[in-house]
C-alpha positions as CSV (number, residue, x, y, z in Angstrom):
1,X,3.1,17.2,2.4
2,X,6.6,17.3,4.6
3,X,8.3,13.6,5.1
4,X,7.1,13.5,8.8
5,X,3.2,14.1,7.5
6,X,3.8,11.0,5.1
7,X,5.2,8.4,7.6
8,X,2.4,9.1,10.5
9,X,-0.1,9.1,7.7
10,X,1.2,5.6,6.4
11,X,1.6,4.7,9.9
12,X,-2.1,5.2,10.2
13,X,-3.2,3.9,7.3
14,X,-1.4,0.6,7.6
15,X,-2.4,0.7,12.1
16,X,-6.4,1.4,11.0
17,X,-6.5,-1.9,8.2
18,X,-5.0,-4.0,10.9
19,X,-7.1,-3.6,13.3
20,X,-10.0,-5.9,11.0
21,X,-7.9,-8.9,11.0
22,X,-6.7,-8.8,14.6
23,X,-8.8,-11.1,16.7
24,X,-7.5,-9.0,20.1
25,X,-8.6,-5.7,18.9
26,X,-11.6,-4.0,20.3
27,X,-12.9,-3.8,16.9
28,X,-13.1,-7.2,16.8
29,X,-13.9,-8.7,20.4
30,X,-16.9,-6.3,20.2
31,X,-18.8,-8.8,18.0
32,X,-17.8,-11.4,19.4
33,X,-18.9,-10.7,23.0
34,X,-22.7,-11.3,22.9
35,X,-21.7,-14.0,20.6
36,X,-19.2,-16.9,22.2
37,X,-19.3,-18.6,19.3
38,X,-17.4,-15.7,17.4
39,X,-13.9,-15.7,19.5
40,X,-11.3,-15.5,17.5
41,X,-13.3,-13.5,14.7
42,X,-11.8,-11.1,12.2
43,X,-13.7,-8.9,10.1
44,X,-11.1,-9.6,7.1
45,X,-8.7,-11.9,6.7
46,X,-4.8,-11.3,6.1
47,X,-5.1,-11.7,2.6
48,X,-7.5,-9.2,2.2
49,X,-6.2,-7.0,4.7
50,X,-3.4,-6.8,2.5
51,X,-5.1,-5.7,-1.0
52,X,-7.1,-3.1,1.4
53,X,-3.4,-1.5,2.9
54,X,-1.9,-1.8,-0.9
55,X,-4.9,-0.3,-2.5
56,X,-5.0,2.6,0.6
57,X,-0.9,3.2,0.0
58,X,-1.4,3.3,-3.6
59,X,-4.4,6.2,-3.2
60,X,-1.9,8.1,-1.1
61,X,1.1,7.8,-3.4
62,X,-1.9,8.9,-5.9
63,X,-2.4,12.1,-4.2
64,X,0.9,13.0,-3.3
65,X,2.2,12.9,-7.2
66,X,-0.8,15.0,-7.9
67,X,0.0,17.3,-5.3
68,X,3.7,17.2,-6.6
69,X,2.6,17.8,-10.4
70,X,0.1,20.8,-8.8
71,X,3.2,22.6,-7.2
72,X,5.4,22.3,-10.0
73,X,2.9,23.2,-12.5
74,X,3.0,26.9,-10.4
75,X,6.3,28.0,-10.6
């Protein structure tokens, strides 16, 4: 995977897990709009959020040694 592959697919990773703990996001005002109660929701909370981004950056870090150790093993 080039360099400029890696950093939009962290950039993604990291943009996607955000968007459960930010009370402004869509993903996030949509449950709370039949529900007033619920402003200011989050699906997950910042503590969380982070295990989910660290555990999704190690999987990619995963896959690009294998993918690394694959190519090499072919020369």
């Amino acid at each position: 995977m080039k360099q400029e592959k890696i950093r939009e697919t962290i950039k993604q990773l990291v943009a996607g897990n955000l968007r459960w703990c930010d009370p402004g996001d869509k993903l996030c005002l949509d449950r709370a709009k039949h529900n007033p109660r619920l402003k200011g929701f989050t699906h997950q909370s910042a503590e969380e959020l982070l295990d989910d981004i660290i555990a999704d950056l190690k999987s990619l870090q995963d896959e690009l040694n294998i993918t690394a150790s694959f190519n090499s093993a072919q020369l």
